[in-house]
C-alpha positions in Angstrom: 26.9 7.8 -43.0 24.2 8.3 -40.7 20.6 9.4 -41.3 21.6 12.8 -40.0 24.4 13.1 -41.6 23.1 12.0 -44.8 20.2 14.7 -44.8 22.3 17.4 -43.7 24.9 16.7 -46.5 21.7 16.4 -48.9 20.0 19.2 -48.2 23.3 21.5 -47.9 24.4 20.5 -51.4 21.1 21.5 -52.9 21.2 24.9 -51.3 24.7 25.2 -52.7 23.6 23.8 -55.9 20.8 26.6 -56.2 23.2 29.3 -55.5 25.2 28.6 -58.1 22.3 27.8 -60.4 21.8 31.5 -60.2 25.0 31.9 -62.3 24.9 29.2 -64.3 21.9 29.7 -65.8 22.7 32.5 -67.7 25.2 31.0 -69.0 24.2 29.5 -72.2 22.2 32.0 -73.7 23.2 35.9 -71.9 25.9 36.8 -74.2 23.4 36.7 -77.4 20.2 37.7 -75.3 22.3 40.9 -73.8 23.0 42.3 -77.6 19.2 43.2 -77.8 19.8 44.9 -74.0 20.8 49.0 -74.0 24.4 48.3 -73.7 24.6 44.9 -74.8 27.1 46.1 -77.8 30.3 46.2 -75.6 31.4 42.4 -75.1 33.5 43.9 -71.8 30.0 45.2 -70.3 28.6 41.5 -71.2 31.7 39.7 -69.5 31.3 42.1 -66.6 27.4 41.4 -66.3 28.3 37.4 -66.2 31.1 37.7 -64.2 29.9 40.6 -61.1 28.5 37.8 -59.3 31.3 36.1 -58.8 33.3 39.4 -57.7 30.9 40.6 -54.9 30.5 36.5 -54.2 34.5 36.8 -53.4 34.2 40.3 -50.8 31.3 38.4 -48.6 32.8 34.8 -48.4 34.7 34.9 -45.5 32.9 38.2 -43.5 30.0 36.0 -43.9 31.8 32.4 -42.9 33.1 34.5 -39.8 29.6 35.7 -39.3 28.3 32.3 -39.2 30.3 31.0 -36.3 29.5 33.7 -34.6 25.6 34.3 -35.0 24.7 30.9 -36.5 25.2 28.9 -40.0 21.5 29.0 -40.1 20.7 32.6 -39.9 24.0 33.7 -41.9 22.8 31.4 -44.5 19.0 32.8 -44.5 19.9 36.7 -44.8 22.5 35.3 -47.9 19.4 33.8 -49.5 17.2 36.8 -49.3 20.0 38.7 -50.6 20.1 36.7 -53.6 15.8 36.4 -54.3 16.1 40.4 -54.1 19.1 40.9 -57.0 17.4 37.9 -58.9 13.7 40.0 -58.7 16.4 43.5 -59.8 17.7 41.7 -62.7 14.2 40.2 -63.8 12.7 43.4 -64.1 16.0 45.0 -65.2 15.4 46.5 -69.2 19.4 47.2 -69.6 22.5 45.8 -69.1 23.2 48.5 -66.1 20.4 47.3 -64.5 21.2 43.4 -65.0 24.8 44.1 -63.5 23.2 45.5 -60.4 21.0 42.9 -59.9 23.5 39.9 -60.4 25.5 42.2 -58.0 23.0 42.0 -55.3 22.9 38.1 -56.0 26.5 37.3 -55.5 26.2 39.2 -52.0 24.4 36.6 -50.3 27.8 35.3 -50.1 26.8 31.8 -48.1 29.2 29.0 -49.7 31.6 29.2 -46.8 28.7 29.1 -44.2 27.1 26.1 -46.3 30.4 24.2 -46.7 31.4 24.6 -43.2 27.9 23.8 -41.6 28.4 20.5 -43.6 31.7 20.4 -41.5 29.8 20.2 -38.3 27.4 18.1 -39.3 29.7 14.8 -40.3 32.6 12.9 -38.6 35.7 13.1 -40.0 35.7 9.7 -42.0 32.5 10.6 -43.9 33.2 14.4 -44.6 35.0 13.7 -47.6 31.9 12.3 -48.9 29.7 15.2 -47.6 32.3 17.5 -49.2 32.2 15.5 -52.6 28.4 16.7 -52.7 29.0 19.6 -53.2 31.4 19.3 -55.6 28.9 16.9 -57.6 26.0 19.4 -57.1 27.8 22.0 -58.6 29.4 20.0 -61.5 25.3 18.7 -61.7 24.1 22.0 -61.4 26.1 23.6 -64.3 24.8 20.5 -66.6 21.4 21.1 -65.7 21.5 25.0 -66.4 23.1 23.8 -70.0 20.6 21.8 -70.8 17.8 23.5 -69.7 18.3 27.2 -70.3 17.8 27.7 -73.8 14.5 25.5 -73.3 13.4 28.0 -70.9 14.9 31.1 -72.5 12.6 30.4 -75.2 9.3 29.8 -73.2 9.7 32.3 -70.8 12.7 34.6 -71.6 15.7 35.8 -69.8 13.4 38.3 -67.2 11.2 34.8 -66.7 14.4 32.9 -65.9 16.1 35.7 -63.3 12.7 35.5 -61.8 13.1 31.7 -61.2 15.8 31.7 -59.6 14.5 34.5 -57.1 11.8 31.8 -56.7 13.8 29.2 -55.8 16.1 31.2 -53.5 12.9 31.7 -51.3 11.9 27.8 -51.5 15.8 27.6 -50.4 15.0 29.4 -47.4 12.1 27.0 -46.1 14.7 23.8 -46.6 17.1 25.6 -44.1 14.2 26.0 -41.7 13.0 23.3 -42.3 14.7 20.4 -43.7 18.2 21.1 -42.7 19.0 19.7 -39.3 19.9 21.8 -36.2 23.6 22.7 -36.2 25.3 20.9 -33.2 27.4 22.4 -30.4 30.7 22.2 -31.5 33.7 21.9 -28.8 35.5 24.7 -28.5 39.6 23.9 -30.2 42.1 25.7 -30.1 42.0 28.7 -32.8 44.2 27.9 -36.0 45.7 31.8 -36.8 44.4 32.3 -40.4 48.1 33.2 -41.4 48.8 29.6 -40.7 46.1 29.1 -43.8 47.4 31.3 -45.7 50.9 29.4 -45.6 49.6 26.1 -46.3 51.2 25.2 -49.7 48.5 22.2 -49.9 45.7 24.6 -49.8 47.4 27.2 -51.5 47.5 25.0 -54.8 43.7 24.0 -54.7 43.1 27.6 -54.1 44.8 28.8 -57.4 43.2 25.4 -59.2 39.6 26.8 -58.3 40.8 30.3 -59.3 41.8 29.1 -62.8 39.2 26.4 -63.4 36.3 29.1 -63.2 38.0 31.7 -64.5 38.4 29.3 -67.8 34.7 27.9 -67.4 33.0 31.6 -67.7 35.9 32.9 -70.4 34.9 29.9 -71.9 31.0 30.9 -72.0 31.2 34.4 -73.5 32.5 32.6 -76.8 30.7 29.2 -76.9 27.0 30.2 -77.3 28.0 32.3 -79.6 29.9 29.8 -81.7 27.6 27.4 -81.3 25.2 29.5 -83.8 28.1 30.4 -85.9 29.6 27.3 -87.0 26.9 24.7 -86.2 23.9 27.2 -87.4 22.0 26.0 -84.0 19.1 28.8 -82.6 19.8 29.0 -78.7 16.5 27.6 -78.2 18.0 24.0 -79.7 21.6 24.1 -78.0 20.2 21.6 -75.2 20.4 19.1 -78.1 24.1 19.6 -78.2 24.3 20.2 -74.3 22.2 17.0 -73.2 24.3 14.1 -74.9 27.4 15.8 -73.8 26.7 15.8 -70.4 25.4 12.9 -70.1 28.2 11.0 -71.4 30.5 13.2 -69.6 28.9 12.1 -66.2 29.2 8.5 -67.3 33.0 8.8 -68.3 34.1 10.8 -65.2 32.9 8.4 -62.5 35.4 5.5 -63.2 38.6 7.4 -62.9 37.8 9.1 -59.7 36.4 5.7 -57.9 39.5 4.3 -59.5 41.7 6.9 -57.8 39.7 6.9 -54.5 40.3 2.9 -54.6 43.5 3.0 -55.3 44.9 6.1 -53.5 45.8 7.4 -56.8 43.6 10.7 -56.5 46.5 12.9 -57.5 47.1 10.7 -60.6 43.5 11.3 -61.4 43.2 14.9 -60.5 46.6 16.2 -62.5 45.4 14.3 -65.6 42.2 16.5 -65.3 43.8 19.4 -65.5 46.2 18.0 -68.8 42.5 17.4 -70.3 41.3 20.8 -69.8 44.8 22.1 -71.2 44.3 20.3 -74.1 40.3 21.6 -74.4 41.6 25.1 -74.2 44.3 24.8 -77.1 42.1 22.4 -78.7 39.1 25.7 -78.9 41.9 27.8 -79.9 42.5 26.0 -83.2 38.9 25.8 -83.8 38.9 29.2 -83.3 41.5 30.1 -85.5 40.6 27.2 -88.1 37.2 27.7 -88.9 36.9 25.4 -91.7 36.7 22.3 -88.7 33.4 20.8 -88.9 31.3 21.8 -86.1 31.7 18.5 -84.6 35.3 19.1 -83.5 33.7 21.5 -80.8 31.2 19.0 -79.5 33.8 16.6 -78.6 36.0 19.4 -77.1 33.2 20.3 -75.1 32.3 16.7 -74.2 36.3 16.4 -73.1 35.9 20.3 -71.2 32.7 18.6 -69.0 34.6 15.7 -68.2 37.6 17.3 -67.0 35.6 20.0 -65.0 32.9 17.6 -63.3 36.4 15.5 -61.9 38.0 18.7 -60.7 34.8 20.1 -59.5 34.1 16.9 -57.9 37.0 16.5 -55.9 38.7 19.9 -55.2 36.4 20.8 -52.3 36.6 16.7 -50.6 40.8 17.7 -50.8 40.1 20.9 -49.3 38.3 19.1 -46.2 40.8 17.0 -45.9 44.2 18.9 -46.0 42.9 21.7 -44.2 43.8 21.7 -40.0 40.5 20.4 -38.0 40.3 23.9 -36.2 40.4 25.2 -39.2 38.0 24.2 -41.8 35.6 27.3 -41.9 38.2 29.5 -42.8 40.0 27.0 -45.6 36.9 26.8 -47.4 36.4 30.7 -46.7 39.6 31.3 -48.8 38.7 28.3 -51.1 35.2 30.0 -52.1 36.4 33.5 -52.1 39.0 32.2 -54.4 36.1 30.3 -56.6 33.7 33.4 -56.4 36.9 35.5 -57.6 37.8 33.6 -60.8 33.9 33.3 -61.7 34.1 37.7 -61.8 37.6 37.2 -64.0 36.8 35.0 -66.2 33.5 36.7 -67.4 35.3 40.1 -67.8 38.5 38.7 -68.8 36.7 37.0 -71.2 34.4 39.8 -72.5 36.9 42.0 -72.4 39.5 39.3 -74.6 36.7 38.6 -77.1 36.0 42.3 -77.9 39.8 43.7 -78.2 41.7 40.7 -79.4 39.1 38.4 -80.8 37.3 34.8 -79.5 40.4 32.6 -80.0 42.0 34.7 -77.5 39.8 33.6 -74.5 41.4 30.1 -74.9 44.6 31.2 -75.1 44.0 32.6 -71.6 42.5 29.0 -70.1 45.3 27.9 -72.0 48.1 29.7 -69.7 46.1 29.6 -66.5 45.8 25.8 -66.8 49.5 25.3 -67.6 50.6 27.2 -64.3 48.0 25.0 -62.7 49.0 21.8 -63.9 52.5 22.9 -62.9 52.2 23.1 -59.3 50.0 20.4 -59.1 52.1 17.9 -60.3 54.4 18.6 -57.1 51.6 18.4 -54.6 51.3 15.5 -52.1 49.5 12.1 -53.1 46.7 11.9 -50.5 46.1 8.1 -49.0 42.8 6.4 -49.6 40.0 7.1 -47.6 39.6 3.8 -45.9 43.7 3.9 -45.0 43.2 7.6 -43.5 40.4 6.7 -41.6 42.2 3.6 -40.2 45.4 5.7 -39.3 43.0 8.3 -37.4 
């Protein structure tokens, strides 16, 4: 990669990154912090509070990917920012969960993945995108450890108003790194228009678009019941869940790395990816016992969750780098539009889903949920086509 390409990809994952810091902070610790909230008692309110993001995330990805090639990656991406720094200032200052909603509401309108993701596009040749794209996906899979780890730290020091306000912050440093890190976008030459119908109809796509769907919906069910359990079964305060978080992740990172350099190498990718998803099937029924079997030692969920981060940082990891590469070269903005929107969609279900679950029919529920998402998923990606290594698909270009 060149120089250019290499600080554009760099600089576009980490406002990617910081956008979806914004909801994976919370993560950890809102679902206990929102029970001392004015409306905090109804776990469906709490789900819908973690989850609104991702809903008004999924009505503003692709209006605002279309705005971008029409006024400007840059500018599209700016007004998404501000958007965000406001709803993170709302919910900082918010003192119930109304409030809160409308502020993560206002956050997940700066819709700007598909503007991001595509102005990465533009900015790399074809035989390096996959690696541009597989930023992202590493910045998010990143991200969420980070917020893990470092959330119940923080929510202790500065509380959950101090770490809404952060993330306002940051939005706003965001915006100086697209003025002035991120290079110009080039002139692109004008193709011939790919009708988004054509998108629409692409099996390929189609079954990364239900994957992302599924994967997040899973990840924030997931999060309305494991804080929680967390200070249940293994007696740990949020303030020391880092100590559970940290070594996970970190070991996660270190086992997920070999398979996916294995199937890169090897042009086994779909090998790798479908046994991903047979790892998070077996997380989600492996929860659900823990769930119903209380008696486990505490330890049993540790090593589920270390198995849950090393299946999500592989699909995270490569799901976008697929999308870049099955989608038609005309066509790119408007794959990862629907990618995104899809993504954004399933982050708003699974936190409502999942409230909603946990209140009416109990935590074990949630996983029965990831449990029959992932199964459809791991279905219809068993039939999808076995991409050729990078080096042979650059060759053949």
């Amino acid at each position: 990669m060149s120089s250019n390409e290499i600080r554009a990809s760099l600089s576009l994952a980490s406002i990617f990154a910081l956008r979806m810091l914004g909801m994976f902070l919370i993560l950890p610790v809102f679902a206990v912090h929102a029970k001392t909230l004015p409306g905090g008692d109804s776990a469906t309110m709490v789900g819908v509070a973690m989850g609104i993001y991702g809903l008004t995330q999924s009505f503003g990805q692709i209006p605002f990917g279309a705005a971008s090639d029409k006024y400007g990656r840059k500018r599209i991406i700016i007004i998404g920012l501000v958007l965000f720094a406001i709803g993170s200032f709302i919910a900082a200052a918010s003192t119930t969960l109304a409030w809160v909603i409308v502020g993560r509401a206002i956050q997940g309108a700066g819709a700007i993945s598909a503007a991001v993701t595509a102005f990465i596009a533009d900015t790399t040749r074809d035989e390096h995108r996959t690696k541009a794209m597989a930023m992202v996906g590493g910045s998010i899979g990143l991200t969420f450890a980070v917020s893990l780890i470092a959330a119940p730290v923080m929510y202790d020091l500065i509380g959950m108003g101090g770490l809404f306000a952060l993330t306002g912050i940051l939005s706003v440093l965001a915006i100086g790194i697209v003025i002035y890190i991120v290079p110009p976008a080039p002139k692109l030459k004008i193709v011939e228009r790919v009708p988004f119908s054509r998108i629409l109809a692409n099996g390929e796509l189609m079954r990364l678009n239900y994957g992302v769907f599924a994967l997040h919906v899973t990840q924030m069910a997931m999060f309305v019941v494991v804080p929680a359990a967390l200070v249940d079964y293994a007696g740990l305060p949020i303030a020391a869940h880092w100590k559970v978080y940290l070594p996970v992740v970190l070991a996660s990172f270190a086992l997920m790395l070999p398979p996916v350099f294995a199937g890169e190498r090897r042009g086994m990718m779909k090998q790798v990816f479908v046994g991903a998803i047979a790892l998070m099937l077996l997380v989600q029924l492996g929860l659900w016992l823990f769930m119903a079997q209380p008696a486990m030692h505490w330890s049993v969920l540790v090593l589920l969750l270390l198995a849950f981060f090393v299946s999500f940082n592989i699909l995270e990891a490569c799901q976008p780098s697929l999308v870049s590469r099955i989608a038609p070269p005309a066509a790119k903005g408007s794959a990862l539009g629907v990618y995104n929107t899809l993504q954004a969609l399933g982050l708003f279900c699974g936190g409502a889903l999942g409230g909603w679950l946990k209140q009416h029919a109990g935590p074990s529920s949630v996983f029965v949920l990831g449990a029959a998402l992932t199964v459809v998923w791991l279905i219809i990606a068993t039939s999808m086509k076995n991409l050729p290594r990078r080096a042979a698909a650059v060759a053949a270009a």
